[in-house]
N, C-alpha and C positions, 0 to 999 in steps of 0.2 A: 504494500500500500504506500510504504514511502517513496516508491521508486515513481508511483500513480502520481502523486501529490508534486513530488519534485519536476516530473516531466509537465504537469498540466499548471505548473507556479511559472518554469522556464517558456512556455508556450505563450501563456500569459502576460508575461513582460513583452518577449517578443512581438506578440500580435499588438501589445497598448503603441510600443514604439514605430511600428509600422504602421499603424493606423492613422499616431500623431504625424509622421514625417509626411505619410500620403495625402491625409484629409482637411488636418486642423492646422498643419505649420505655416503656411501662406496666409492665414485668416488673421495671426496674430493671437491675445489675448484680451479679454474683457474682464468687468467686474462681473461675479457669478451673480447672473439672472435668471430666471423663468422666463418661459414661452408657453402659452396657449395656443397650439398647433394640431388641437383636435377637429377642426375642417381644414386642416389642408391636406393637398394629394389624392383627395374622396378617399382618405384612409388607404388607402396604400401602405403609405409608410406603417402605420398599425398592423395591417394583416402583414408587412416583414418581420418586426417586433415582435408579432406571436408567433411566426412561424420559425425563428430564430430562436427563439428564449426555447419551443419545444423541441428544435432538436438538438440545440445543447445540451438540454436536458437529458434526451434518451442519450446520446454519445457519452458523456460524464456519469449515468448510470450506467451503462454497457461497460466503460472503462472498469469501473469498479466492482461491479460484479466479475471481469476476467482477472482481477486483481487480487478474486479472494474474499472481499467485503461480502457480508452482509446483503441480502436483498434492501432490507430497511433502511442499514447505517447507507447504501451504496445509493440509493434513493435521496435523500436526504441531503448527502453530500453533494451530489448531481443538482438538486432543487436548487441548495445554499451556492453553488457554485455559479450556476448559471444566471442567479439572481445578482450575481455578485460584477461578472462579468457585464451583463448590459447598465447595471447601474453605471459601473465606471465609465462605458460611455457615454450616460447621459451626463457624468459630472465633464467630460470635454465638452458635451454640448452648452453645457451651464456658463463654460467660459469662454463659450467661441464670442464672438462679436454677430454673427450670419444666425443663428441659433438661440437656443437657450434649454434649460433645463425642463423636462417636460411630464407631466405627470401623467398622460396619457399615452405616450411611453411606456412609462414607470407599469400602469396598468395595463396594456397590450402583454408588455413582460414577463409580468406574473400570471397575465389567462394565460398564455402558452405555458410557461412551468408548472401552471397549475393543471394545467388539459392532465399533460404528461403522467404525473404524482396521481391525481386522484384515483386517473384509471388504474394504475397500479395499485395503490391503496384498493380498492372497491371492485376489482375485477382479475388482478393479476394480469394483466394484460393490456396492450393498447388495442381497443377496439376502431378508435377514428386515431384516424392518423392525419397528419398536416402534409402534403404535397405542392411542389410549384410546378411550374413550367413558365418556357421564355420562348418566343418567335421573332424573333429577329424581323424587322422592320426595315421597310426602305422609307428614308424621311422626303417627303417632297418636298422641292425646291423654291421656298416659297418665303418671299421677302417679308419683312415684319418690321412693324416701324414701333417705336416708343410710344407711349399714350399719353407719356409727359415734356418729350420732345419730338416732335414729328420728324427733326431733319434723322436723327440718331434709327438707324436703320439695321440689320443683320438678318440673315437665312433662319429658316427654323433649322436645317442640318448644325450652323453653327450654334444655336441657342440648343439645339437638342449634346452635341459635344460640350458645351457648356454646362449644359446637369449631369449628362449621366457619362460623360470622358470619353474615350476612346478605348477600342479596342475589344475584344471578346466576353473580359469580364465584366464589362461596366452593363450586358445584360443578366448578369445576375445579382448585380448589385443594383 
Protein backbone atom coordinates (compact mmCIF):
# COMPACT_ATOMS: atom_id res chain seq x y z
CA UNK A 1 0.00 0.00 0.00
CA UNK A 2 2.87 2.23 0.50
CA UNK A 3 4.29 1.73 -2.61
CA UNK A 4 0.19 2.71 -3.90
CA UNK A 5 0.34 5.86 -1.95
CA UNK A 6 3.95 6.98 -2.93
CA UNK A 7 3.22 6.21 -6.75
CA UNK A 8 -0.29 8.19 -6.78
CA UNK A 9 1.57 11.26 -4.10
CA UNK A 10 4.41 11.39 -7.01
CA UNK A 11 1.63 11.39 -9.86
CA UNK A 12 0.03 13.92 -8.19
CA UNK A 13 2.74 16.52 -7.81
CA UNK A 14 3.40 15.62 -11.40
CA UNK A 15 0.03 16.14 -12.80
CA UNK A 16 -0.50 19.60 -10.39
CA UNK A 17 2.91 20.99 -12.10
CA UNK A 18 1.90 20.02 -15.56
CA UNK A 19 -1.30 21.32 -15.20
CA UNK A 20 0.09 24.78 -13.63
CA UNK A 21 2.90 25.19 -16.49
CA UNK A 22 0.07 24.09 -19.30
CA UNK A 23 -3.07 25.97 -18.05
CA UNK A 24 -2.61 28.55 -15.23
CA UNK A 25 1.03 29.83 -15.91
CA UNK A 26 0.30 32.41 -18.75
CA UNK A 27 -2.93 33.65 -16.61
CA UNK A 28 -0.78 34.91 -13.83
CA UNK A 29 -2.16 35.14 -10.23
CA UNK A 30 -5.18 36.64 -8.53
CA UNK A 31 -6.48 37.28 -5.18
CA UNK A 32 -8.42 33.99 -4.28
CA UNK A 33 -12.18 34.44 -5.58
CA UNK A 34 -15.26 32.69 -6.21
CA UNK A 35 -17.09 32.33 -9.58
CA UNK A 36 -20.67 31.58 -10.04
CA UNK A 37 -20.27 29.52 -13.21
CA UNK A 38 -23.33 27.39 -12.96
CA UNK A 39 -24.90 28.43 -16.48
CA UNK A 40 -22.09 28.57 -18.34
CA UNK A 41 -21.18 25.94 -21.17
CA UNK A 42 -25.06 24.50 -20.68
CA UNK A 43 -23.19 22.43 -18.03
CA UNK A 44 -20.62 20.88 -19.82
CA UNK A 45 -18.05 21.78 -17.92
CA UNK A 46 -20.37 19.98 -14.99
CA UNK A 47 -21.01 16.76 -16.71
CA UNK A 48 -16.71 16.70 -17.19
CA UNK A 49 -16.57 17.38 -13.21
CA UNK A 50 -18.71 14.38 -12.70
CA UNK A 51 -17.43 12.23 -15.06
CA UNK A 52 -13.85 12.94 -13.86
CA UNK A 53 -14.39 12.88 -10.19
CA UNK A 54 -16.12 9.19 -11.09
CA UNK A 55 -13.55 7.65 -12.79
CA UNK A 56 -10.94 8.80 -10.54
CA UNK A 57 -12.78 7.39 -8.21
CA UNK A 58 -13.02 3.66 -9.79
CA UNK A 59 -9.01 3.97 -10.96
CA UNK A 60 -7.87 4.95 -7.15
CA UNK A 61 -10.28 2.09 -5.97
CA UNK A 62 -9.05 -0.59 -8.47
CA UNK A 63 -5.50 0.62 -7.42
CA UNK A 64 -6.13 -0.37 -4.05
CA UNK A 65 -7.93 -3.01 -4.04
CA UNK A 66 -4.66 -4.78 -6.56
CA UNK A 67 -2.65 -3.33 -3.64
CA UNK A 68 -4.11 -5.55 -1.17
CA UNK A 69 -6.42 -2.92 0.64
CA UNK A 70 -9.51 -3.56 1.92
CA UNK A 71 -12.67 -3.26 -0.28
CA UNK A 72 -13.92 -0.59 2.36
CA UNK A 73 -10.52 1.01 3.46
CA UNK A 74 -9.71 0.94 -0.69
CA UNK A 75 -13.19 2.75 -1.32
CA UNK A 76 -12.76 5.24 0.95
CA UNK A 77 -9.38 6.09 0.16
CA UNK A 78 -10.33 6.31 -3.66
CA UNK A 79 -13.47 8.70 -2.49
CA UNK A 80 -10.95 10.93 -0.15
CA UNK A 81 -8.50 10.81 -2.97
CA UNK A 82 -10.28 11.87 -5.68
CA UNK A 83 -12.01 14.45 -3.72
CA UNK A 84 -8.88 15.68 -2.92
CA UNK A 85 -7.48 15.90 -6.38
CA UNK A 86 -10.40 18.16 -8.10
CA UNK A 87 -10.48 20.22 -5.05
CA UNK A 88 -6.85 21.25 -5.61
CA UNK A 89 -7.92 22.20 -8.99
CA UNK A 90 -10.44 24.36 -8.06
CA UNK A 91 -8.17 26.15 -5.60
CA UNK A 92 -5.98 27.07 -9.08
CA UNK A 93 -9.19 28.05 -10.40
CA UNK A 94 -9.77 30.27 -7.10
CA UNK A 95 -6.48 32.09 -8.03
CA UNK A 96 -6.60 32.39 -11.72
CA UNK A 97 -7.41 35.97 -12.68
CA UNK A 98 -9.84 34.14 -16.16
CA UNK A 99 -11.75 31.94 -13.29
CA UNK A 100 -12.44 31.46 -9.93
CA UNK A 101 -13.33 29.01 -7.28
CA UNK A 102 -16.59 27.32 -7.96
CA UNK A 103 -18.94 25.42 -5.88
CA UNK A 104 -20.77 23.90 -8.60
CA UNK A 105 -17.75 22.29 -9.37
CA UNK A 106 -17.06 21.48 -5.97
CA UNK A 107 -20.66 19.62 -6.23
CA UNK A 108 -20.56 18.19 -9.88
CA UNK A 109 -17.28 16.40 -7.99
CA UNK A 110 -18.74 14.96 -5.33
CA UNK A 111 -22.05 13.56 -7.45
CA UNK A 112 -19.43 11.77 -9.45
CA UNK A 113 -17.42 10.24 -6.29
CA UNK A 114 -20.52 9.83 -4.89
CA UNK A 115 -22.23 7.85 -8.01
CA UNK A 116 -19.19 5.63 -7.68
CA UNK A 117 -19.16 4.95 -3.55
CA UNK A 118 -22.71 4.55 -3.04
CA UNK A 119 -23.03 1.92 -5.74
CA UNK A 120 -20.41 0.12 -4.15
CA UNK A 121 -21.61 0.61 -0.77
CA UNK A 122 -25.46 -0.55 -1.68
CA UNK A 123 -24.89 -2.98 -4.59
CA UNK A 124 -21.33 -4.04 -4.73
CA UNK A 125 -21.08 -3.16 -7.93
CA UNK A 126 -21.21 -0.33 -10.42
CA UNK A 127 -24.45 -0.80 -12.15
CA UNK A 128 -24.50 2.84 -14.33
CA UNK A 129 -21.51 3.67 -15.36
CA UNK A 130 -20.26 7.22 -16.76
CA UNK A 131 -19.12 7.18 -20.41
CA UNK A 132 -17.82 9.84 -23.09
CA UNK A 133 -17.20 10.03 -26.54
CA UNK A 134 -15.68 12.86 -28.99
CA UNK A 135 -16.32 13.46 -32.94
CA UNK A 136 -14.15 15.41 -34.15
CA UNK A 137 -15.57 18.54 -35.91
CA UNK A 138 -14.70 20.43 -38.87
CA UNK A 139 -15.12 24.33 -37.63
CA UNK A 140 -16.47 26.48 -40.41
CA UNK A 141 -14.92 29.28 -41.64
CA UNK A 142 -16.73 31.85 -40.55
CA UNK A 143 -15.66 35.43 -39.52
CA UNK A 144 -16.97 36.88 -36.08
CA UNK A 145 -16.79 40.25 -35.12
CA UNK A 146 -16.72 41.67 -31.35
CA UNK A 147 -20.03 42.89 -29.84
CA UNK A 148 -18.19 45.42 -28.07
CA UNK A 149 -15.84 46.52 -31.00
CA UNK A 150 -17.04 45.98 -34.29
CA UNK A 151 -13.67 46.73 -36.06
CA UNK A 152 -11.89 43.68 -33.66
CA UNK A 153 -12.74 40.66 -35.92
CA UNK A 154 -11.36 36.65 -35.83
CA UNK A 155 -12.54 33.19 -37.57
CA UNK A 156 -14.44 30.86 -35.31
CA UNK A 157 -11.58 28.14 -36.39
CA UNK A 158 -9.29 30.80 -34.57
CA UNK A 159 -11.74 31.49 -31.58
CA UNK A 160 -12.43 27.68 -31.45
CA UNK A 161 -8.05 27.17 -31.09
CA UNK A 162 -8.48 29.68 -28.70
CA UNK A 163 -10.66 27.56 -26.13
CA UNK A 164 -10.04 24.22 -26.68
CA UNK A 165 -5.95 24.54 -28.39
CA UNK A 166 -4.63 22.45 -30.77
CA UNK A 167 -4.07 19.25 -31.60
CA UNK A 168 -5.77 15.68 -30.60
CA UNK A 169 -6.16 16.02 -27.17
CA UNK A 170 -7.76 19.33 -26.71
CA UNK A 171 -10.84 16.84 -27.89
CA UNK A 172 -10.99 15.36 -24.81
CA UNK A 173 -10.34 17.92 -22.99
Amino acid sequence: MIAVIGTESALYAGVMVGLYNYWYKDLGLSKFHFFNDGNEWRGVDKAGHFMTAYTYTYFGYETFKWAGVSKRKSLWYAFAGSNFLQLSLEFFDGLSPKWGFSYYDILANTTGTSLFALQEIFWDQQRIRIKTSSTPQRVPDVTLRALNNESETMTLAERDMELYGKGPIRSVF
